[in-house]
N, C-alpha and C positions, 0 to 999 in steps of 0.2 A: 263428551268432554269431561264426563267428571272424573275417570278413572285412567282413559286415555285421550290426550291430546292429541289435537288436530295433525296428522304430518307421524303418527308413532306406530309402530305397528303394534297390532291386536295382542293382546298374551295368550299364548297356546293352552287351550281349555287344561285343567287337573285331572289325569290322568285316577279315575275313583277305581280301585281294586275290585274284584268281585261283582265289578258289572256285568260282567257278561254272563257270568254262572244265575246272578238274580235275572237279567235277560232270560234265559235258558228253563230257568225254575218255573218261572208266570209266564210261558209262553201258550200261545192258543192247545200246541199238542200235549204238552203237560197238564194244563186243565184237562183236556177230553181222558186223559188218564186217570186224572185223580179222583174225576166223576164217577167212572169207571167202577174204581176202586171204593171208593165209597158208596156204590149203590150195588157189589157184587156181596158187600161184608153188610148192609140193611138186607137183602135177600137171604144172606145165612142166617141173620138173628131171624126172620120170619119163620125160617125154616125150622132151625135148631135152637129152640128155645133156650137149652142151656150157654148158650153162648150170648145171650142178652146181657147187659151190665146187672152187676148187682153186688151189695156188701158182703155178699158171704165169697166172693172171688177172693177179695182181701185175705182171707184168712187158707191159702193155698198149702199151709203145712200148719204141726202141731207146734213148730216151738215160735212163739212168740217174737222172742228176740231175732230170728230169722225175717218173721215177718213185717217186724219193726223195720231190719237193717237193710234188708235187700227188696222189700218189697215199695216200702212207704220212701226209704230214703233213695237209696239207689237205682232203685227201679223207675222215678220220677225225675231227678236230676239231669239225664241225657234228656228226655221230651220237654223238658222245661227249658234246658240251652237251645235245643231247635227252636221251640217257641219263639224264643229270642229273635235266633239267627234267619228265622224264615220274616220277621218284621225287618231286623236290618236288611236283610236281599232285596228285599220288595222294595227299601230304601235306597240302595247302591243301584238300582234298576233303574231309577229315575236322575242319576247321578249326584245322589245326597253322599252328604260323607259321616252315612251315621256307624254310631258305635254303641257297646254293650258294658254294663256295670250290674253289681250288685248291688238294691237297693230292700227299704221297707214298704208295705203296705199296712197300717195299724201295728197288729200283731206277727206279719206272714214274713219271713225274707223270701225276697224276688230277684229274678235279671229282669231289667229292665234296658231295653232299649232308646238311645238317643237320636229322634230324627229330624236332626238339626237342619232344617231349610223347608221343612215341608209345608209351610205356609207360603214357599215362594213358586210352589205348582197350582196349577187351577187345583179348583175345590174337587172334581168330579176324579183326580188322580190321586188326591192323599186318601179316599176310602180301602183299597189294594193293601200300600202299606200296615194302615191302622189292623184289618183284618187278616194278617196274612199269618200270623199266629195260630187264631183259631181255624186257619184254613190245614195247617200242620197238626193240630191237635186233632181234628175232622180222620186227617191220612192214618195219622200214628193210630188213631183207633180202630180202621178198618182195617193197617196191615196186620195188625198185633190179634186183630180177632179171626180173622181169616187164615193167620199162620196157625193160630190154636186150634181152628179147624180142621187144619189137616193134620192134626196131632191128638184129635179126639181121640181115640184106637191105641196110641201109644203105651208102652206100659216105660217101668222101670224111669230110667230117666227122662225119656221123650212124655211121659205122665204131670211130671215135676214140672218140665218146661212149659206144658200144657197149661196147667194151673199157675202157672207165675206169668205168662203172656196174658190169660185173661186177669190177674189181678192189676198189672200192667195198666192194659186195658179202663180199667174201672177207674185207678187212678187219672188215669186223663181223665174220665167223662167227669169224675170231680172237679178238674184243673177247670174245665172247658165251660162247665156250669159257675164254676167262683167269677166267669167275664161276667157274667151280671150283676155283681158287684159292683155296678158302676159307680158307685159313693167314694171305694177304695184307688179313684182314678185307675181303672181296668181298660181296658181296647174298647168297649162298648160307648164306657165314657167321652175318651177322647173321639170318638165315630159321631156320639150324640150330640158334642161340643162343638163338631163341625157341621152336622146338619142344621141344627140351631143358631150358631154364626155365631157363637160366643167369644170371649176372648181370654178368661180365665174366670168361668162360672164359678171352680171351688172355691176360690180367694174371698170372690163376692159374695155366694153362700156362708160362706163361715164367718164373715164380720156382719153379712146381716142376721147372724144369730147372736153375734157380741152385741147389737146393735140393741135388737129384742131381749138380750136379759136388761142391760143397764137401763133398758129402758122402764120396764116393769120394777126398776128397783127408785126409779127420777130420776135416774144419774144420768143426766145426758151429757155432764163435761166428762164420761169415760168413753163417749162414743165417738165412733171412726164416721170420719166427713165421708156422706154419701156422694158427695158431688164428683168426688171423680173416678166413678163407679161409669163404668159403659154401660148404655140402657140397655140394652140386647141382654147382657149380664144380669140386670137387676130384673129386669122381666122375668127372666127364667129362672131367677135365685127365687124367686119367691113363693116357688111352688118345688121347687129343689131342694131348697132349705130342711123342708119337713122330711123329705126323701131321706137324707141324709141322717137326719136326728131315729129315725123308725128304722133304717139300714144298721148304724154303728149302735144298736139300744138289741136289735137279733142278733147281728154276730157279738156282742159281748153274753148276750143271755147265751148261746152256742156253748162258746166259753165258759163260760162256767157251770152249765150241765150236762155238756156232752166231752169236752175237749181234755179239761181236767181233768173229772174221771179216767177216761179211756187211757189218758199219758199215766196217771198214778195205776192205773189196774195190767197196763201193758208193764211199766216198771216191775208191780210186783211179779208178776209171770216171768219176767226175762230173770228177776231175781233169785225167785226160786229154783229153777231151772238152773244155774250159774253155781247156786249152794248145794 
C-alpha cells in the first residue's frame, strides 16, 4: 500500500534500455568465450616472449609526439569508455538505470560510472557490476595481444600496427593495475566496501584523520562528532586510514619523480621535433 493502493492496478515495470545487450554480454556463453580468449593470449605471452607487457611497447615509433598523441591519449580513450560501458551493462542487466559521466580521481580524469540502485540487489549480485570493467580490460588485452600476434611477420604498415596494438596493450595493463588503487575509490574499493559491509568507509576515514590531527594539536572543539559514524565504518577506518595516508604520500612521490619529468621531457621532444 505505500505506492499502490488497495483496488489500483500495479504500474508497468520501466522499460531499462540495453538490458538485453548487458543480458547478452555476461551470459554463461560469453564468459566461456572470454575465458577462452583470455587464456589463448597467457599461452602466446608464454610462448612469444616478446609479446609479454612491457614499457619499451610504449615507445612504438621515433617521434614522441606520435606517441604522446595516439598512443597515450588516443589509443586509451576507446578502452577507458568500454571500461565504463562494460560496468553500466552489467548494471542495466540487473535492471538498474545507471549512467556514465566524466569525473576526477586526485590528479587522473576518469568516466565514471553511476549505479544507482545497486544496494537494492542482494550482496552476492552487485560483485558482477563492480568488476565488470576489469573483466573488459582482462578481453581488451588479450585481443589486442593476440591481433599483434598475428601481425608479428608484418612489415611496412602491418609493422606499425603491430607495435601500436602491443602499446595499446601495455597501456591497459597500466589502466588494469591503477584498480588497486583502491584509496582513489577505484572497482576494487567499492568490491572491498561491499565485502566488509561498509556504508561509506572514505567519508569515515578522512574525518577520522581530521579527527587525529586536531587531536594531536588539543583542539577537540575542531573535531567531527564520531557518534554518528556506523561502527562497521569506524572499524575499518582505522586500519584504512593509514592505507590511504601511505597510498596518496606514493602516488604524490610518483608525481613528482616520475610523472613530471616524463610530461616536461615528452614536451621538450615533441617540441623540438615541431621546430
Amino acid at each position: 500500500g505505500l505506492i499502490v493502493n488497495d483496488g489500483e492496478a500495479t504500474p508497468a515495470p520501466v522499460q531499462i534500455r540495453w538490458r538485453r545487450l548487458g543480458t547478452a554480454i555476461f551470459s554463461l556463453p560469453a564468459g566461456a568465450c572470454y575465458a577462452l580468449l583470455i587464456g589463448a593470449a597467457l599461452v602466446a605471452m608464454v610462448r612469444a616472449p616478446y609479446l609479454r607487457p612491457s614499457y619499451q611497447h610504449l615507445f612504438f615509433i621515433r617521434s614522441s609526439l606520435v606517441i604522446l598523441v595516439l598512443g597515450l591519449v588516443l589509443g586509451q580513450v576507446p578502452w577507458l569508455l568500454l571500461h565504463e560501458a562494460f560496468h553500466a551493462l552489467a548494471g542495466r542487466r540487473l535492471g538498474l538505470n545507471s549512467t556514465l559521466r566524466i569525473g576526477r580521481r586526485f590528479y587522473y580524469i576518469v568516466f565514471v560510472t553511476s549505479l544507482d540502485g545497486l544496494v537494492s540487489v542482494p550482496r552476492r549480485k552487485r560483485y558482477l557490476p563492480m568488476l565488470a570493467g576489469m573483466l573488459l580490460d582482462l578481453i581488451a588485452i588479450a585481443g589486442l595481444t593476440l591481433t599483434a600476434a598475428a601481425l608479428h611477420s608484418a612489415t611496412g604498415t602491418g609493422a606499425f600496427v603491430y607495435r601500436l596494438l602491443l602499446s595499446m596493450a601495455f597501456g591497459v595493463v597500466l589502466r588494469f593495475a591503477w584498480q588497486f588503487y583502491f584509496f582513489l575509490r577505484t572497482d576494487l574499493y567499492y568490491l572491498a566496501t561491499t565485502v566488509f559491509g561498509c556504508n561509506d568507509l572514505q567519508a569515515t576515514a578522512r574525518q577520522l584523520l581530521h579527527n587525529r590531527f586536531w587531536r594531536l594539536l588539543r583542539r577537540r572543539d575542531c573535531q567531527i562528532d564520531e557518534s554518528a559514524w556506523h561502527q562497521r565504518d569506524l572499524s575499518v577506518a582505522r586500519w584504512y586510514s593509514w592505507l590511504m595516508i601511505a597510498g596518496y604520500a606514493w602516488l604524490t612521490g610518483i608525481l613528482i619523480t616520475t610523472a613530471f619529468p616524463v610530461a616536461i621531457r615528452l614536451t621538450e621532444l615533441a617540441f623540438h621535433e615541431l621546430t
